[in-house]
C-alpha positions as CSV (number, residue, x, y, z in Angstrom):
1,X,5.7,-6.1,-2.8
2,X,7.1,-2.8,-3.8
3,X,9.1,-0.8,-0.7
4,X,9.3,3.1,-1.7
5,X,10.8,6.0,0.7
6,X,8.2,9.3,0.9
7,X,9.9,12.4,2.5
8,X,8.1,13.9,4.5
9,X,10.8,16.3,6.6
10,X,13.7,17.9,5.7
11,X,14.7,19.0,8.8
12,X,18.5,17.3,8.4
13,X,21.5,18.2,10.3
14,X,23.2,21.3,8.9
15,X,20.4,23.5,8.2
16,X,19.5,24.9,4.6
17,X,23.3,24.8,3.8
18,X,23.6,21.5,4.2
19,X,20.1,20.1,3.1
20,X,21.2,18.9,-0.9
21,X,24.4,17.5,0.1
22,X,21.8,15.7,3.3
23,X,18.6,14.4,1.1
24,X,21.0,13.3,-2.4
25,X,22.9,11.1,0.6
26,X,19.4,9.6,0.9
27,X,18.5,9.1,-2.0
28,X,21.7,7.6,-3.2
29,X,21.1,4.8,-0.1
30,X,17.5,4.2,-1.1
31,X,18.7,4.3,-4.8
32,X,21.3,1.8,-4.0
33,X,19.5,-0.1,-1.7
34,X,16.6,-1.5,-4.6
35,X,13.5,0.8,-3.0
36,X,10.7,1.8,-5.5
37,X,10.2,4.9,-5.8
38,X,11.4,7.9,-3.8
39,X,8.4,10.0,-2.9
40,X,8.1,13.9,-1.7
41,X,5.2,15.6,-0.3
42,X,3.5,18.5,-2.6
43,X,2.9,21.3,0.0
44,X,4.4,24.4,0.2
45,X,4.3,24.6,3.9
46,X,5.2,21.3,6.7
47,X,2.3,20.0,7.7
48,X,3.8,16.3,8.9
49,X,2.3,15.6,12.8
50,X,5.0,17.1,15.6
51,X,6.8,20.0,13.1
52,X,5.9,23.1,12.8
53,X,4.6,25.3,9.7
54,X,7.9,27.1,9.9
55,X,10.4,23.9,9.6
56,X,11.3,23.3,6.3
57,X,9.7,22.2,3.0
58,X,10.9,22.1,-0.5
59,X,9.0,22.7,-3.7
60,X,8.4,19.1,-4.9
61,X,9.4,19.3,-9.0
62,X,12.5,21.2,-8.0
63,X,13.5,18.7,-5.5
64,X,12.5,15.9,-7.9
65,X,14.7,17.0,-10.7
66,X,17.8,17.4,-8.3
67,X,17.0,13.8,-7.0
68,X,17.1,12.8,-10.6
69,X,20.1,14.0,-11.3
70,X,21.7,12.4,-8.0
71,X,20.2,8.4,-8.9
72,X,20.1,6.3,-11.3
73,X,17.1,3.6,-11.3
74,X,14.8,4.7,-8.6
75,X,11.7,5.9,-10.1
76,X,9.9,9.7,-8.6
77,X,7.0,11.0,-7.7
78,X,5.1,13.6,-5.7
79,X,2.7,12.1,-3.5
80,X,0.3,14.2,-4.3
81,X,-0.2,17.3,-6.0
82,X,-3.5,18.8,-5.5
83,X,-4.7,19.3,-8.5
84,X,-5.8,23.2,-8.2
85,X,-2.1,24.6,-6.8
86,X,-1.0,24.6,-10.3
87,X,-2.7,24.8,-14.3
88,X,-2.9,21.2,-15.5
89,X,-1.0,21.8,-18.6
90,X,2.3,23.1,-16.0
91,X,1.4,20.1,-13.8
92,X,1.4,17.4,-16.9
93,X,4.6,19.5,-18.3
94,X,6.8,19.4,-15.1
95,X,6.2,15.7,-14.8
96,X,6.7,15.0,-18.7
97,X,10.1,17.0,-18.0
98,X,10.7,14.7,-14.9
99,X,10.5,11.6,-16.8
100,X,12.5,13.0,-19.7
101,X,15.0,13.9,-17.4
102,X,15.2,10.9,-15.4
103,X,15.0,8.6,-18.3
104,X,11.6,7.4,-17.8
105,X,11.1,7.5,-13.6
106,X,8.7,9.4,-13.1
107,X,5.5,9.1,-11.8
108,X,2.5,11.8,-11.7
109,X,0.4,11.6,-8.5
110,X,-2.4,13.7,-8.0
111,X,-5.4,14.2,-6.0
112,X,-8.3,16.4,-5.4
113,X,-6.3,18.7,-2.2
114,X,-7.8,18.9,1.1
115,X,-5.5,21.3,3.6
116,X,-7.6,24.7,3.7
117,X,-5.0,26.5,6.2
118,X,-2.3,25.8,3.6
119,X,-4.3,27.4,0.8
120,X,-4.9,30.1,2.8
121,X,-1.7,31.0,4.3
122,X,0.2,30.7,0.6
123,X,-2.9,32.4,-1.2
124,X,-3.5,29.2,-3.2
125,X,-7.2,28.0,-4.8
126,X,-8.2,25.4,-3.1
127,X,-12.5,25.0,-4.2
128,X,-15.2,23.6,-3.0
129,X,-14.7,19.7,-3.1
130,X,-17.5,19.4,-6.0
131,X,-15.2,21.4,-8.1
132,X,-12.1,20.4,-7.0
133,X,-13.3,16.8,-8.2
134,X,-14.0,18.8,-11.8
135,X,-10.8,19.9,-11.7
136,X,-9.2,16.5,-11.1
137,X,-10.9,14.4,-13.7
138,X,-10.1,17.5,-16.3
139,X,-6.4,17.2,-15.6
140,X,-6.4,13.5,-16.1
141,X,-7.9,13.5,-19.1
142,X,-5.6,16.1,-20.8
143,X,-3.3,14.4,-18.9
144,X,-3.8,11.2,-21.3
145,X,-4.3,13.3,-24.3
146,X,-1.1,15.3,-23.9
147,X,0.7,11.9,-23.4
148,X,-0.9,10.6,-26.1
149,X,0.9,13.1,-29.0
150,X,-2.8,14.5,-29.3
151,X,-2.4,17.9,-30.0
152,X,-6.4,18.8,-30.7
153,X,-8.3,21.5,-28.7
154,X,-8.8,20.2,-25.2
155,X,-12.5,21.3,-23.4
156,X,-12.9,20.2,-20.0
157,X,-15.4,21.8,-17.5
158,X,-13.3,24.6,-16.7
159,X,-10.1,24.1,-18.4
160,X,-9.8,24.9,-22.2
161,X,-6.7,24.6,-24.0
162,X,-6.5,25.2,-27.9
163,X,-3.6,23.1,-28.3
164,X,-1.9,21.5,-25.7
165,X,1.9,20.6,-27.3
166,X,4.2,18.7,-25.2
167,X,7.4,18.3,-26.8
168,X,10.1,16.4,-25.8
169,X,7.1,13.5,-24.8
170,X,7.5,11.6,-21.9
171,X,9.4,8.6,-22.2
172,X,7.6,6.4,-20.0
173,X,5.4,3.6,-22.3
174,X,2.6,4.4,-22.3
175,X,3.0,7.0,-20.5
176,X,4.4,7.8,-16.5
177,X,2.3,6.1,-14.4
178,X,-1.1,8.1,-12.3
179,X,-1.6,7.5,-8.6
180,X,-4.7,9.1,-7.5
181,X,-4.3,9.6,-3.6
182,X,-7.6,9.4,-1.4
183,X,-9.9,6.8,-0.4
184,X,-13.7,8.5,-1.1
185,X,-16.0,5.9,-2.4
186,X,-18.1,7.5,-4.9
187,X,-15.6,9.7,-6.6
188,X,-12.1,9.3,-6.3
189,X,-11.8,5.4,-6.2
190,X,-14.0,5.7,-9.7
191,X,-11.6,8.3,-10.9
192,X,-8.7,5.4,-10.2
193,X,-11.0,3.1,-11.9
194,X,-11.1,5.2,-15.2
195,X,-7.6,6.5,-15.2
196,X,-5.4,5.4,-12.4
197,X,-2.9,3.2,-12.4
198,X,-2.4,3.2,-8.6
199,X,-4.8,3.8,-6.1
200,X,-3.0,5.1,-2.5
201,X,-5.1,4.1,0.6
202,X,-3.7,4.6,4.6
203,X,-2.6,1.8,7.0
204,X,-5.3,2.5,9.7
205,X,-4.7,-0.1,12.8
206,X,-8.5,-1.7,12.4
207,X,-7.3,-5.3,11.0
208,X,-7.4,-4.6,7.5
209,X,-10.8,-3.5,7.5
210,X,-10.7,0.2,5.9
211,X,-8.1,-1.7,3.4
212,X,-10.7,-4.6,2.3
213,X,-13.4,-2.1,1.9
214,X,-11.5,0.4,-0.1
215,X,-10.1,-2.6,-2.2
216,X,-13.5,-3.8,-2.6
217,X,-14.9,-0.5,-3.4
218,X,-12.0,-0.2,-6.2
219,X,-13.1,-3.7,-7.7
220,X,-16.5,-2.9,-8.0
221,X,-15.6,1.0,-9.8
222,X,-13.5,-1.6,-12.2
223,X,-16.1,-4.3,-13.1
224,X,-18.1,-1.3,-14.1
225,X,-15.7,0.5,-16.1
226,X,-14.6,-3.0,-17.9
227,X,-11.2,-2.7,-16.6
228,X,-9.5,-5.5,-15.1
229,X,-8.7,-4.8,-11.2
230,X,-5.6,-6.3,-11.4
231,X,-4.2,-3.5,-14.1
232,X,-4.1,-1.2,-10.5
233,X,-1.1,-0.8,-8.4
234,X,-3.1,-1.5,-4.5
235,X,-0.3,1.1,-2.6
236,X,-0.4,2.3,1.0
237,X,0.7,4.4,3.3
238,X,2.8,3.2,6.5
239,X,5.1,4.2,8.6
240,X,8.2,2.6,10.2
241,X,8.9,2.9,13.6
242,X,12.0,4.4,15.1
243,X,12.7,1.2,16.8
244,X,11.6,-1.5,14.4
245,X,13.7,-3.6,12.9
246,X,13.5,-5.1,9.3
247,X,12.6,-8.4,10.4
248,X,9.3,-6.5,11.7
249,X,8.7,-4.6,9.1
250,X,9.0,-7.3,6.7
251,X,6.7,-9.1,8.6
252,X,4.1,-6.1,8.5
253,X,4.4,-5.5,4.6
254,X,3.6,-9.7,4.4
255,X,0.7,-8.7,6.1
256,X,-0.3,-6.0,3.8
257,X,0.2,-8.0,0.5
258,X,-2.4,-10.5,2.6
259,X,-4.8,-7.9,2.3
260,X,-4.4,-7.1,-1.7
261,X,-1.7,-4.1,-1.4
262,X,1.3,-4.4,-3.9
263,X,3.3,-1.5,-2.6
264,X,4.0,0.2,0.4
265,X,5.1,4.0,0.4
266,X,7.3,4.6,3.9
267,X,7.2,7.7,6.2
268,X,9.0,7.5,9.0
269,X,8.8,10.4,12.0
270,X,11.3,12.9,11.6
271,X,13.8,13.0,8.6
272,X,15.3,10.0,7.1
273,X,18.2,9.0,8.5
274,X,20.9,6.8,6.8
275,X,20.4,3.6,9.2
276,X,16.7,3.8,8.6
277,X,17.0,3.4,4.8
278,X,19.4,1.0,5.0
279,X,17.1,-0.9,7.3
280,X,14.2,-0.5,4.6
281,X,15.7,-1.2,2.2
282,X,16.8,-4.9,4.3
283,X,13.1,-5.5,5.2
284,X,12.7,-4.8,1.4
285,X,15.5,-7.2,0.4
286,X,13.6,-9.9,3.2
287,X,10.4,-9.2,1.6
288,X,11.6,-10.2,-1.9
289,X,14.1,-13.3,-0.5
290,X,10.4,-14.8,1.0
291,X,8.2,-13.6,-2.7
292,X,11.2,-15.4,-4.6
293,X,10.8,-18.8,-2.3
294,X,6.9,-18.5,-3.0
295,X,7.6,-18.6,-6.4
């Protein structure tokens, strides 16, 4: 199983002054420390449960390209954009310029946007879900197409582009990696089906229930595309506890891969501190000492 870090709070000791010099500490640990993928939120206000609108948030591509410049092998991603806060064409470029600049790290998650009150407060679009949905499956096309070198006019329900260049081309083969975030039945797990490399689902406390059914949701959107389920990345959401120790969390994530998931994206309440990464990034050295016994 795959451990990855997702910021959610920046909050870090020292204020704005001291926030690069706080996070690229971070990142260097979980970079060092063999975790995934380091993974920001794409909001423009903080929206995580206990802060405030007013504590701080970063623009995610911004942050993203300083964190590549401050590691070496962890691979990057937002997680997610929603799809109508920026033109697809920007969206596809600033992720093709992540992975160019990160050698080949990036990843482009995406999903159909859900939080009205940020929308409104920032005077972003945010549609009707119907639309939205449009919107998403037009951007993952083009998204495929500008990846591909295919430079030929580009007609999607509401986006029309003439000629979409992207030059320098991502260096990802075949191209960065898509993880579509949310966990509807009908549309978005189809969407992941068609185009997806990763699906993203939550760790609700039922058993594994919600996980089984979205999983099995998933395989049947596959079967009827003729794509193999396995060619998905099965990631969730989790949290680990302030007081949890690597042991336990290994022991949680053993439990997940149980269920089907492959990777498990980390959240953690308040802002990452040094001991907790280093304590993820033990319960994701355990998790790979017991894989490598399996074996």
């Amino acid at each position: 199983m795959r451990i990855s870090l997702s910021l959610t709070e920046y909050t870090f000791p020292g204020g704005a002054a001291q926030l690069a010099q706080e996070m690229g500490r971070i990142a260097k640990l979980a970079d060092d420390g063999g975790l995934d993928t380091l993974w920001v939120p794409d909001h423009m206000i903080q929206g995580a449960p206990g802060t405030n609108v007013t504590d701080a948030m970063l623009e995610p591509y911004t942050a993203l390209g300083y964190l590549a410049a401050v590691t070496r092998r962890i691979r990057l991603g937002a997680a997610v954009s929603a799809v109508t806060f920026r033109p697809p064409s920007l969206l596809i470029k600033a992720v093709t310029t992540l992975d160019v600049l990160s050698g080949g790290r990036a990843w482009l998650g995406i999903g159909a946007g859900y939080l009205q009150e940020e929308a409104d407060m920032m005077g972003l679009p945010l549609p009707p879900t119907g639309e939205r949905f449009e919107h998403l499956e037009d951007t993952l096309r083009l998204a495929l197409q500008m990846w591909a070198g295919d430079e030929s006019a580009f007609e999607g329900t509401h986006h029309r582009l003439t000629r979409p260049v992207n030059s320098p081309p991502a260096l990802s083969g075949p191209h960065p990696p898509i993880m579509i975030g949310g966990t509807g039945e009908k549309k978005t797990l189809r969407l992941v089906a068609r185009f997806g490399q990763a699906c993203n689902l939550p760790d609700i406390p039922d058993g594994g229930l919600t996980i089984r059914r979205k999983l099995d949701v998933l395989a049947g959107h596959c079967a009827d595309v003729g794509r193999p389920f396995s060619e998905v990345e099965k990631t969730v959401a989790t949290r680990i506890n302030p007081d949890e120790s690597a042991a336990a969390f290994a022991e949680r994530c053993a439990a997940l891969a149980e269920l089907g998931i492959e990777h498990a994206m980390v959240i953690t309440s308040g802002p990452f501190t040094p001991e907790r990464v280093e304590r993820l990034a033990e319960a994701a050295a355990l998790v790979r000492d017991v894989e490598a016994v399996a074996v």
